[in-house]
PDB file with SEQRES, HELIX, SHEET and CRYST1 records, atoms N, CA, C and O in Angstrom:
SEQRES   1 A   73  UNK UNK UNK UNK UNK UNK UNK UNK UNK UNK UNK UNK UNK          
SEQRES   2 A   73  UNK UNK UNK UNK UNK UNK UNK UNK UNK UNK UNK UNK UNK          
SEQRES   3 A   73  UNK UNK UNK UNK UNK UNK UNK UNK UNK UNK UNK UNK UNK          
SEQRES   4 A   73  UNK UNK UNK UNK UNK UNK UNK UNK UNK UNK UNK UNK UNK          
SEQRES   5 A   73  UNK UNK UNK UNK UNK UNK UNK UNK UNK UNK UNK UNK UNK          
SEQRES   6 A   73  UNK UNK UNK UNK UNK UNK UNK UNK                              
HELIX    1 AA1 UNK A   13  UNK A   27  1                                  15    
HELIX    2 AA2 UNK A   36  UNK A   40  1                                   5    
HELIX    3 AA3 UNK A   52  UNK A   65  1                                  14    
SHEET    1 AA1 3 UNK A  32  UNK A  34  0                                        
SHEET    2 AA1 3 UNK A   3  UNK A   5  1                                        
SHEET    3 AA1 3 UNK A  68  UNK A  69  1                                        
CRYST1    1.000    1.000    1.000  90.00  90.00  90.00 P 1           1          
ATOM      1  N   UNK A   1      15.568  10.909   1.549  1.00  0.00           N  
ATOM      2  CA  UNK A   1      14.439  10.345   0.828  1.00  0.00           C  
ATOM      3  C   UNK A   1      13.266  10.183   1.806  1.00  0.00           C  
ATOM      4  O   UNK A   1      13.439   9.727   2.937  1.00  0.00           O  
ATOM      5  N   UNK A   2      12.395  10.464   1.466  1.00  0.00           N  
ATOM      6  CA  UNK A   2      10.734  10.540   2.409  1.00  0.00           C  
ATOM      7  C   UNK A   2       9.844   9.198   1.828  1.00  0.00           C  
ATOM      8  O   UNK A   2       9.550   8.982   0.652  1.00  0.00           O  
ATOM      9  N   UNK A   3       9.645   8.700   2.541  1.00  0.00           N  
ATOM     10  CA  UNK A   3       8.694   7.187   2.406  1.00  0.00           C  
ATOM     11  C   UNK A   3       7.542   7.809   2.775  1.00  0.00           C  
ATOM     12  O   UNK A   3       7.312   8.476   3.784  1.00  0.00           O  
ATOM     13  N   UNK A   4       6.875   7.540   1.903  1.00  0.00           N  
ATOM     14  CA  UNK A   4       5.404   7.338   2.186  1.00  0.00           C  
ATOM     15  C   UNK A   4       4.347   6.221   2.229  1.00  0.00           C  
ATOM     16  O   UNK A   4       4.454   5.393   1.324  1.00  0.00           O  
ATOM     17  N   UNK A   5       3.440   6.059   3.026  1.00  0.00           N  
ATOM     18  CA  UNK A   5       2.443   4.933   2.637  1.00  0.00           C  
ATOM     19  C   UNK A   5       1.336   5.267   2.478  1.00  0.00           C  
ATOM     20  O   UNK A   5       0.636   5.875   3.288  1.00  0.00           O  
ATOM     21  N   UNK A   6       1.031   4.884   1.339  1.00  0.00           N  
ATOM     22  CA  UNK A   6       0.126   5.236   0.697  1.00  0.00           C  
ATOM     23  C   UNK A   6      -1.589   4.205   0.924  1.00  0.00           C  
ATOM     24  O   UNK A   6      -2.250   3.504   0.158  1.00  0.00           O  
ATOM     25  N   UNK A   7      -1.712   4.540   2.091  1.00  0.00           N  
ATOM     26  CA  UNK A   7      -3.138   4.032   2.344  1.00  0.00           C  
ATOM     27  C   UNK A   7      -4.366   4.467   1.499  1.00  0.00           C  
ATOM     28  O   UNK A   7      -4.443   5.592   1.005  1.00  0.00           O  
ATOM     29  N   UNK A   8      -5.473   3.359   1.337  1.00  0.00           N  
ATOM     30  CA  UNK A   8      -6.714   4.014   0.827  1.00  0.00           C  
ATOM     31  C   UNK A   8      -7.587   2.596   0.290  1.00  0.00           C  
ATOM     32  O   UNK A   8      -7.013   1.507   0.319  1.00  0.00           O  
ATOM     33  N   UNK A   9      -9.022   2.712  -0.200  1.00  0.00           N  
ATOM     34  CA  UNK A   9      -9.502   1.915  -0.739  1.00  0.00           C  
ATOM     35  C   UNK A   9      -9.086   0.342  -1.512  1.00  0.00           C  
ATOM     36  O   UNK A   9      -8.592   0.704  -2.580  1.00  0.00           O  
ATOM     37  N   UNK A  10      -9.057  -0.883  -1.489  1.00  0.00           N  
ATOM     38  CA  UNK A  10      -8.645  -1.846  -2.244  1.00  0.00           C  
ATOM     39  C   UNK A  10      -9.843  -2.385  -2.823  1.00  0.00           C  
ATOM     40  O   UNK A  10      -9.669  -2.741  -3.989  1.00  0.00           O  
ATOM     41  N   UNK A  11     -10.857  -2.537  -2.436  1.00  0.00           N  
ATOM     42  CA  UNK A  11     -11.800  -2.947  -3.170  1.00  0.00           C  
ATOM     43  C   UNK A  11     -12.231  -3.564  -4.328  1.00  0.00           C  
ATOM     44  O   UNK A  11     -12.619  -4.682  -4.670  1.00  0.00           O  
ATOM     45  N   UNK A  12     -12.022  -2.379  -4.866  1.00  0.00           N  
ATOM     46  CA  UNK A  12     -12.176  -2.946  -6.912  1.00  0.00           C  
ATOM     47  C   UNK A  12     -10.878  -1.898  -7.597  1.00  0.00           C  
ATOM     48  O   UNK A  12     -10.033  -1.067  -7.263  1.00  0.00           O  
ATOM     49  N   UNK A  13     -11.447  -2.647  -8.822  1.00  0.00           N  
ATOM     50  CA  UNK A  13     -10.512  -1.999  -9.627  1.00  0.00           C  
ATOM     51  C   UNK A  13     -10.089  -0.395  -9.960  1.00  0.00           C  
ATOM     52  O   UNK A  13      -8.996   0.051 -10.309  1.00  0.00           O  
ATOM     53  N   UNK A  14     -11.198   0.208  -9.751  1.00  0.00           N  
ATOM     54  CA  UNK A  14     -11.559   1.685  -9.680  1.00  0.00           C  
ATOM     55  C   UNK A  14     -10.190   2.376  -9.093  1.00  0.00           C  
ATOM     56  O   UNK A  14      -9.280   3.049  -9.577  1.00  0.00           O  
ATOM     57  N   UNK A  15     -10.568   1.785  -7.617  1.00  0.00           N  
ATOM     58  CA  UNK A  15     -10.127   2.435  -5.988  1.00  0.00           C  
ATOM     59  C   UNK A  15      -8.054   2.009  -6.246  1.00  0.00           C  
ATOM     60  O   UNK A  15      -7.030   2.579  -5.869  1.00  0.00           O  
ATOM     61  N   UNK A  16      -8.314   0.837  -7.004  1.00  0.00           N  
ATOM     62  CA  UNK A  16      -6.540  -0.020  -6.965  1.00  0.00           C  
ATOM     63  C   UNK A  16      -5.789   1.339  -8.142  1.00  0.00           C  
ATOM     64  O   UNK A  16      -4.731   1.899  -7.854  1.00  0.00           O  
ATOM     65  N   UNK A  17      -6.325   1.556  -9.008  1.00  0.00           N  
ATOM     66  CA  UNK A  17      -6.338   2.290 -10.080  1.00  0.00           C  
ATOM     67  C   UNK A  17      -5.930   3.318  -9.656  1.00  0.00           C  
ATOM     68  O   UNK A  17      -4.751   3.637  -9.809  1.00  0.00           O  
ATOM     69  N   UNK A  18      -6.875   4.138  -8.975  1.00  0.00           N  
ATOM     70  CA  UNK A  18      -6.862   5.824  -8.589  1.00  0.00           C  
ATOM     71  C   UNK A  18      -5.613   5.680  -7.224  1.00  0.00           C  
ATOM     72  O   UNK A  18      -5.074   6.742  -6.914  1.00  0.00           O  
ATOM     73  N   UNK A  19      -5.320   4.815  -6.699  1.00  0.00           N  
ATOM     74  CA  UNK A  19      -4.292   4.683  -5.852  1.00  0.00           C  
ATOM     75  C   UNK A  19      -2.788   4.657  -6.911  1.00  0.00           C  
ATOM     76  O   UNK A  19      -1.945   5.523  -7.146  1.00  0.00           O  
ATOM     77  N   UNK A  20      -2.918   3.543  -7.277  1.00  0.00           N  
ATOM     78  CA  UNK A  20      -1.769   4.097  -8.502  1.00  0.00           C  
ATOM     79  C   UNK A  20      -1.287   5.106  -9.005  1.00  0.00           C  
ATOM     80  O   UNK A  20      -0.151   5.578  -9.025  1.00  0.00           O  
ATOM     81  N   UNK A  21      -2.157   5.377  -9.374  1.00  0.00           N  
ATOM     82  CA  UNK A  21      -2.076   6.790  -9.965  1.00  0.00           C  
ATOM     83  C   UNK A  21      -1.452   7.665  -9.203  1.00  0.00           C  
ATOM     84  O   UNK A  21      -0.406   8.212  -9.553  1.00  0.00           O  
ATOM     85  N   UNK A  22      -2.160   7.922  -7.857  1.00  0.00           N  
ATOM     86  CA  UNK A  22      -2.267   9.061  -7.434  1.00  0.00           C  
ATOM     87  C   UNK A  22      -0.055   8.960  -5.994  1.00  0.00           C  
ATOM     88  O   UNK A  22       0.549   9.757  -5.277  1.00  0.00           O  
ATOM     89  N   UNK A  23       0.145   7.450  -6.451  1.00  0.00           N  
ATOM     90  CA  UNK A  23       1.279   7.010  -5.565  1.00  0.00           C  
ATOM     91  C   UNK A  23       2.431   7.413  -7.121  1.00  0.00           C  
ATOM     92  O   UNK A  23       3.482   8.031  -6.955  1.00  0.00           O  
ATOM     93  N   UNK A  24       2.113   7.082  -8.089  1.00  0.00           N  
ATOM     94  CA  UNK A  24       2.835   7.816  -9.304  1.00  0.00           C  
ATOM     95  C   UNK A  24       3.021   9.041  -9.289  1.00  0.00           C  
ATOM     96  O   UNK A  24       4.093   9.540  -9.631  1.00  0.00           O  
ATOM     97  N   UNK A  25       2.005   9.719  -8.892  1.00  0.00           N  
ATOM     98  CA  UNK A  25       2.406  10.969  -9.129  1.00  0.00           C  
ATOM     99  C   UNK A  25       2.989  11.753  -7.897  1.00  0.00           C  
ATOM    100  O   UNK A  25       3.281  12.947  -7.958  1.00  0.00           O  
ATOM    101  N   UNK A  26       3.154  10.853  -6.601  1.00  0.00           N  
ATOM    102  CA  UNK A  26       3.634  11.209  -5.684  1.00  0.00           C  
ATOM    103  C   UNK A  26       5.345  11.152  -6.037  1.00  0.00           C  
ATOM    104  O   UNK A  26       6.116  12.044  -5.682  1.00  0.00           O  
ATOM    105  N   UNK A  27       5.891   9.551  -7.036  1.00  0.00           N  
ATOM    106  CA  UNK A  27       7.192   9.174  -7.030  1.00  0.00           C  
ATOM    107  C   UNK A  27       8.089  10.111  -7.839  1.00  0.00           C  
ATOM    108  O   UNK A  27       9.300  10.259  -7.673  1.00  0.00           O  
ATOM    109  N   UNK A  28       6.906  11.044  -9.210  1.00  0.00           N  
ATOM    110  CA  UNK A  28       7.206  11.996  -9.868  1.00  0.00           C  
ATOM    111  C   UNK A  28       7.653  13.218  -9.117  1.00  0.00           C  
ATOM    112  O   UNK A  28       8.469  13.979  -9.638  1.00  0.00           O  
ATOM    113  N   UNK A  29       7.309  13.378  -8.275  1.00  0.00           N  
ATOM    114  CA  UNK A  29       7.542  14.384  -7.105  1.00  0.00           C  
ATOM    115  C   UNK A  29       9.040  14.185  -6.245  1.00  0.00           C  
ATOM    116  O   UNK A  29       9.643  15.143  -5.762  1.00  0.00           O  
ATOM    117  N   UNK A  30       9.471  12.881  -6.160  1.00  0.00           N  
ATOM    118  CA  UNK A  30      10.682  12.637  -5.507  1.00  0.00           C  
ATOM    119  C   UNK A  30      10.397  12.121  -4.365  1.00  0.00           C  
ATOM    120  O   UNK A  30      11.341  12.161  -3.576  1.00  0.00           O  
ATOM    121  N   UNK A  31       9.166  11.510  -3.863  1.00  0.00           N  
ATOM    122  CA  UNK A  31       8.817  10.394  -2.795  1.00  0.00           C  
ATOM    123  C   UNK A  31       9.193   8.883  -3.129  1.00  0.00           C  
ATOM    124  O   UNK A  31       9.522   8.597  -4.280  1.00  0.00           O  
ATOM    125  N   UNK A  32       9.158   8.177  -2.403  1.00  0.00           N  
ATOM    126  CA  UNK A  32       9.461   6.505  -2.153  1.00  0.00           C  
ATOM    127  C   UNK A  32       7.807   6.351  -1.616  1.00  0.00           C  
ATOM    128  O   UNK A  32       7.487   6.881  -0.552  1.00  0.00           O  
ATOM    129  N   UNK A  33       6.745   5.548  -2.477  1.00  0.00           N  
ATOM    130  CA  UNK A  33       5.888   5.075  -2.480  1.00  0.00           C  
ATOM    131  C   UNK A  33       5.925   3.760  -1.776  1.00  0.00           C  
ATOM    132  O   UNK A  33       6.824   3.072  -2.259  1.00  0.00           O  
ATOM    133  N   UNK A  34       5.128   3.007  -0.582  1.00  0.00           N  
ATOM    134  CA  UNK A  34       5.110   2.038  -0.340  1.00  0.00           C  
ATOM    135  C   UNK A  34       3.671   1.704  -0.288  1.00  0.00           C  
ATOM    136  O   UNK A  34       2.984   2.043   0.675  1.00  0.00           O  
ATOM    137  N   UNK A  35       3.151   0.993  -1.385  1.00  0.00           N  
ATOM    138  CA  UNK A  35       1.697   0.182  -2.283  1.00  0.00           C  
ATOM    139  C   UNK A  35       1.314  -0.835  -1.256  1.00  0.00           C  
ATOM    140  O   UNK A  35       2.035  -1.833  -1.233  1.00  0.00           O  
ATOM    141  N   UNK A  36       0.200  -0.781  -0.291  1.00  0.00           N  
ATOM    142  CA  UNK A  36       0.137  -2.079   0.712  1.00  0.00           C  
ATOM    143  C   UNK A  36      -0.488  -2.826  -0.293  1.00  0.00           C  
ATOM    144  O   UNK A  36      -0.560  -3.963   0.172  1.00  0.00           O  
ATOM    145  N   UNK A  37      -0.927  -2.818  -1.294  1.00  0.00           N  
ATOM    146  CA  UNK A  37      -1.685  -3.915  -2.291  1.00  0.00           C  
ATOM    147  C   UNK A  37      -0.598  -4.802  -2.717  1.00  0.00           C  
ATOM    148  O   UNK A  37      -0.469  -5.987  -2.410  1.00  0.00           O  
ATOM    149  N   UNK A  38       0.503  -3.784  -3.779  1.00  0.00           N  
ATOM    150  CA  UNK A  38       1.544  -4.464  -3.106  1.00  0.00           C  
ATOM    151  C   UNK A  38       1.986  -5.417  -2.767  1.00  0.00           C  
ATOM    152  O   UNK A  38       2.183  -6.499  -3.319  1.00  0.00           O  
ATOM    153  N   UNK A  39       2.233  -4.885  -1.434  1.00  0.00           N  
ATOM    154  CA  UNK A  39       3.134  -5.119  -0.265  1.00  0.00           C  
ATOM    155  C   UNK A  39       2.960  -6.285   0.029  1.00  0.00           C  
ATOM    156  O   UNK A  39       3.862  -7.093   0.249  1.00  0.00           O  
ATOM    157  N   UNK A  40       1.222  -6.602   0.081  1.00  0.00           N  
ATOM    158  CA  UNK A  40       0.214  -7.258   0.678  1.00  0.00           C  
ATOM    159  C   UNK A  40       0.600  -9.055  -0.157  1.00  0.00           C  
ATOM    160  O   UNK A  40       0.650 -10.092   0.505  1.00  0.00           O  
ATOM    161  N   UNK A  41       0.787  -8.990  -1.458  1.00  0.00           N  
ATOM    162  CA  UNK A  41       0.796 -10.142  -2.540  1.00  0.00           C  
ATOM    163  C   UNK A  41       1.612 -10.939  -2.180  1.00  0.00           C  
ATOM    164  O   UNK A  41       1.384 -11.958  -2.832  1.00  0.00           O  
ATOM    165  N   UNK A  42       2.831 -11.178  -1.221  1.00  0.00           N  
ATOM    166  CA  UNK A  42       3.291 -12.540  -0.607  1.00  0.00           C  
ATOM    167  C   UNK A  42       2.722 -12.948   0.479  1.00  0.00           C  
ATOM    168  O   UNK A  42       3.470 -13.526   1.267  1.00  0.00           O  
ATOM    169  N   UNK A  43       1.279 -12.795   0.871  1.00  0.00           N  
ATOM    170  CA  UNK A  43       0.867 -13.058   2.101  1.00  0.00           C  
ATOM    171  C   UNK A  43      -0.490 -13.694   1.427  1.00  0.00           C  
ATOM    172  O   UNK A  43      -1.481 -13.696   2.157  1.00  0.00           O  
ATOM    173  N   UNK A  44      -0.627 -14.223   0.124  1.00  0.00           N  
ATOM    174  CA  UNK A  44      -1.408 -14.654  -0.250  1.00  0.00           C  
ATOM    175  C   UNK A  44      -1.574 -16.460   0.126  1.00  0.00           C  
ATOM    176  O   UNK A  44      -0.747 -17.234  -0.356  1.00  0.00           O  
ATOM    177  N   UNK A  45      -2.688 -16.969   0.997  1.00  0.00           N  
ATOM    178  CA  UNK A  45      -2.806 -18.181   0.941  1.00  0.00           C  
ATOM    179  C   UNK A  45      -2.515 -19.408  -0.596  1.00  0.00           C  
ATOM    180  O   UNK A  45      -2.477 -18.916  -1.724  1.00  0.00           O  
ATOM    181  N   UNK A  46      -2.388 -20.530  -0.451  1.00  0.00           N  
ATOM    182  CA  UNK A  46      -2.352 -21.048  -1.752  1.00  0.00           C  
ATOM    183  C   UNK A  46      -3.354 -21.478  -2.116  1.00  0.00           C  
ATOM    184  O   UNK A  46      -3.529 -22.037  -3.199  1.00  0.00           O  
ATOM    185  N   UNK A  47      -4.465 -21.214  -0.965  1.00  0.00           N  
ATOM    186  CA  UNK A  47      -6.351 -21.541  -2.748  1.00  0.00           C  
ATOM    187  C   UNK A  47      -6.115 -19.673  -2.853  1.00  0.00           C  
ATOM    188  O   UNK A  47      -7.206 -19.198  -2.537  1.00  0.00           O  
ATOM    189  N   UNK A  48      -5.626 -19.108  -3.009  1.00  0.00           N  
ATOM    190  CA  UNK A  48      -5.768 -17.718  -3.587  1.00  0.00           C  
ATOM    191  C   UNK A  48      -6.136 -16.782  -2.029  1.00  0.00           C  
ATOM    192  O   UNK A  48      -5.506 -15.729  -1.935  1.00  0.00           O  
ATOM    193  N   UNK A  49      -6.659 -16.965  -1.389  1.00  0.00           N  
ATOM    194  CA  UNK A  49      -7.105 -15.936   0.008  1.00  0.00           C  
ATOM    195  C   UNK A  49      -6.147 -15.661   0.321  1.00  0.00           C  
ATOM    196  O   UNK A  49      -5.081 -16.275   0.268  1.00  0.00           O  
ATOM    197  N   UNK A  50      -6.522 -14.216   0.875  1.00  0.00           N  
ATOM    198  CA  UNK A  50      -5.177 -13.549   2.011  1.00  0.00           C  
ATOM    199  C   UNK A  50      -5.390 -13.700   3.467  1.00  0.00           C  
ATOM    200  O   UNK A  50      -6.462 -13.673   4.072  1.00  0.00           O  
ATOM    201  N   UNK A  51      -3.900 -13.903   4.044  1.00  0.00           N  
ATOM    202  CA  UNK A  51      -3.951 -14.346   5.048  1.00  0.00           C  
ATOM    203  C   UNK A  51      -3.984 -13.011   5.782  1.00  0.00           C  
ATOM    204  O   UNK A  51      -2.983 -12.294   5.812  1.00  0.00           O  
ATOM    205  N   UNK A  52      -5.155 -12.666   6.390  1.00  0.00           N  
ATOM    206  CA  UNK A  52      -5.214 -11.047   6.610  1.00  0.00           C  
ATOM    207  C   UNK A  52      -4.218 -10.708   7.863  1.00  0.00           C  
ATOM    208  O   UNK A  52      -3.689  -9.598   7.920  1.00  0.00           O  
ATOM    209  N   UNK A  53      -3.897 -12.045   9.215  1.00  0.00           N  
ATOM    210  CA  UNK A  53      -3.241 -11.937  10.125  1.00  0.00           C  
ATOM    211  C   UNK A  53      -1.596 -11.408   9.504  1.00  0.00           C  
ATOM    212  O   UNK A  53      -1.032 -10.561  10.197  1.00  0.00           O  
ATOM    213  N   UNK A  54      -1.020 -11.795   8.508  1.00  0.00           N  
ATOM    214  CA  UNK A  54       0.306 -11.763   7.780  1.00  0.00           C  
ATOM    215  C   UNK A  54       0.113 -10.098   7.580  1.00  0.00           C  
ATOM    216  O   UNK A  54       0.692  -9.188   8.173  1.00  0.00           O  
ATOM    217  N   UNK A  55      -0.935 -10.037   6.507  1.00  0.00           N  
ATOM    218  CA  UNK A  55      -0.902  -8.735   5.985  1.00  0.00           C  
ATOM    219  C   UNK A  55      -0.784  -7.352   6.941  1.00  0.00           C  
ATOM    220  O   UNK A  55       0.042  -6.446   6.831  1.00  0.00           O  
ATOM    221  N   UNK A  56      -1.948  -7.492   7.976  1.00  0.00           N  
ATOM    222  CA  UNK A  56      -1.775  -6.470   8.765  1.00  0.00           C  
ATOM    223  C   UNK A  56      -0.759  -6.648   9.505  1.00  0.00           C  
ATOM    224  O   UNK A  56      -0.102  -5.609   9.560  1.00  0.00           O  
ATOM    225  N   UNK A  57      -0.268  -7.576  10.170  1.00  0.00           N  
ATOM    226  CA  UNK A  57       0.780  -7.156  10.739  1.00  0.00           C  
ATOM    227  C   UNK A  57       2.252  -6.321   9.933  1.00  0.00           C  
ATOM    228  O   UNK A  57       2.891  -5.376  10.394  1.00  0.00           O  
ATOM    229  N   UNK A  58       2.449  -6.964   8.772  1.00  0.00           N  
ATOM    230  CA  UNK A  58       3.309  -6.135   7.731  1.00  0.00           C  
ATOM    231  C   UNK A  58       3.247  -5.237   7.763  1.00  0.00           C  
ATOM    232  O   UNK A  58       4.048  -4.373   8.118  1.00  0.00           O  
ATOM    233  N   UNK A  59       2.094  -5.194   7.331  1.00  0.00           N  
ATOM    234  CA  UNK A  59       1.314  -3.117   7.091  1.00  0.00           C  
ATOM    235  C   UNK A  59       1.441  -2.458   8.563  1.00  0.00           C  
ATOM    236  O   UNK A  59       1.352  -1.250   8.783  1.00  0.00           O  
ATOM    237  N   UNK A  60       1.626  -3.294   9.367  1.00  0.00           N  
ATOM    238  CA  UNK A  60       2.078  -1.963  10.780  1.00  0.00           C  
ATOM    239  C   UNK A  60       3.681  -1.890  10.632  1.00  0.00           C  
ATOM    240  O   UNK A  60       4.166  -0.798  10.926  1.00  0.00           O  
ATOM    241  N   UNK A  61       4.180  -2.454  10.400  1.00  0.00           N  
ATOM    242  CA  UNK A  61       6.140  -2.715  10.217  1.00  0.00           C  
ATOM    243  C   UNK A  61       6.124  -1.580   9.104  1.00  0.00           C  
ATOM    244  O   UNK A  61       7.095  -0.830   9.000  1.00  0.00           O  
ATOM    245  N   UNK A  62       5.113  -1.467   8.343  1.00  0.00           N  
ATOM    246  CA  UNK A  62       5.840  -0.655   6.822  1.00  0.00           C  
ATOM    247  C   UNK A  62       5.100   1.006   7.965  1.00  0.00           C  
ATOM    248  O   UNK A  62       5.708   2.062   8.143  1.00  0.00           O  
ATOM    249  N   UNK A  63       4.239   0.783   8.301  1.00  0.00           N  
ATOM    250  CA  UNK A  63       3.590   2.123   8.745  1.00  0.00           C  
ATOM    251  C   UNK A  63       4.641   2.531   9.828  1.00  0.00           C  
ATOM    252  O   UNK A  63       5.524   3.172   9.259  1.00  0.00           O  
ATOM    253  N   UNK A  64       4.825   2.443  10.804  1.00  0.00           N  
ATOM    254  CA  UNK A  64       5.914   2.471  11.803  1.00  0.00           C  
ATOM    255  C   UNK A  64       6.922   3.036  11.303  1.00  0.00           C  
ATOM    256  O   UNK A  64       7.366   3.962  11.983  1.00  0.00           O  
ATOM    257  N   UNK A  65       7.756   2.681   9.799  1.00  0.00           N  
ATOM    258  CA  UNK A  65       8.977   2.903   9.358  1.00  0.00           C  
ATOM    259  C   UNK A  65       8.753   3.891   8.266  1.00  0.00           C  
ATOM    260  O   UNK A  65       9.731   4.546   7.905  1.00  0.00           O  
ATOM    261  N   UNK A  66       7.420   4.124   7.598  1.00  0.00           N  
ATOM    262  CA  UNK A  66       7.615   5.528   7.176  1.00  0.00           C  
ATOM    263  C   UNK A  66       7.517   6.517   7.421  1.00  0.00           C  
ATOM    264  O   UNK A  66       7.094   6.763   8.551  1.00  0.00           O  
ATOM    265  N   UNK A  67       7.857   7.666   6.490  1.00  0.00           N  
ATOM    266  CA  UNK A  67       7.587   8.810   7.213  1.00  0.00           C  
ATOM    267  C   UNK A  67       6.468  10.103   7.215  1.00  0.00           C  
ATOM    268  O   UNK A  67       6.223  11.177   7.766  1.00  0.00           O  
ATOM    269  N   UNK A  68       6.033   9.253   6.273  1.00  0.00           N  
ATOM    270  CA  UNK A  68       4.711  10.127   5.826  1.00  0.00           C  
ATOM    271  C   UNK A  68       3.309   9.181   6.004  1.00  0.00           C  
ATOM    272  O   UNK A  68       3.452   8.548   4.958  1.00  0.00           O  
ATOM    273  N   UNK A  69       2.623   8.884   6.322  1.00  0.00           N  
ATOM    274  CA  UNK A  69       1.058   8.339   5.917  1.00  0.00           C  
ATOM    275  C   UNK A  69      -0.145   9.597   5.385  1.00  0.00           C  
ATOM    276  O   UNK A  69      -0.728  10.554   5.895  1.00  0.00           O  
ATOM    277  N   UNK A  70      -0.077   8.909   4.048  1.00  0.00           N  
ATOM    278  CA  UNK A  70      -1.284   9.493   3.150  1.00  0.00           C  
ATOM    279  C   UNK A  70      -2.509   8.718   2.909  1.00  0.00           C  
ATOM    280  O   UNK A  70      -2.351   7.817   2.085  1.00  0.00           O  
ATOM    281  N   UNK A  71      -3.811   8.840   3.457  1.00  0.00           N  
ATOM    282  CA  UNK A  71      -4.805   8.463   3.435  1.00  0.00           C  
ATOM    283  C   UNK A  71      -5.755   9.056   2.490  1.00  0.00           C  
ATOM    284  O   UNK A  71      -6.558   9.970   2.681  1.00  0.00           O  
ATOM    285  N   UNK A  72      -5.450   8.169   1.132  1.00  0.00           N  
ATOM    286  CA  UNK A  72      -6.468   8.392   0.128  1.00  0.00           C  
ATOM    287  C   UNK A  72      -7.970   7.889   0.214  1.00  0.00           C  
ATOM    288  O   UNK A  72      -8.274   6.715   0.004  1.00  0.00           O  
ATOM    289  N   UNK A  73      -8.940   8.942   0.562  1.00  0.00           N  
ATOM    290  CA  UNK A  73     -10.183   8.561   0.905  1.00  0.00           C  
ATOM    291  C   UNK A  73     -10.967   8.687  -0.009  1.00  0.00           C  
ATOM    292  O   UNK A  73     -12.149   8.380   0.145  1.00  0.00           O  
TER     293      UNK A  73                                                      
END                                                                             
């Protein structure tokens, strides 16, 4: 099985969207998608902010351990 991480835009809704999508149609293919948006949602402070120190460090543990990085630009 091939992991991928699927990097790219978070921004708005647009960019979260076309990432979806485009990590769906990777899983249709027979990849293991890993979503840092995601990934990212237990690293949420409790007034709602992300704790960006949590997040990136995660996101290097998930990058490190897959085997593909796809940079949707």
């Amino acid at each position: 099985m091939v992991w991928i991480y699927l990097a790219g835009p978070l921004f708005g809704i647009a960019d979260q969207v076309r990432n979806l999508e485009l990590g769906h149609k990777l899983e249709l293919l027979g990849y293991k998608v890993i979503y840092p948006l995601i990934e990212g949602k237990p690293f949420v402070n409790a007034d709602g902010s992300p704790d960006i120190r949590r997040i990136c460090a995660n996101d290097m543990i998930l990058v490190k351990t897959c085997d593909v990085l796809v940079a949707n630009l």
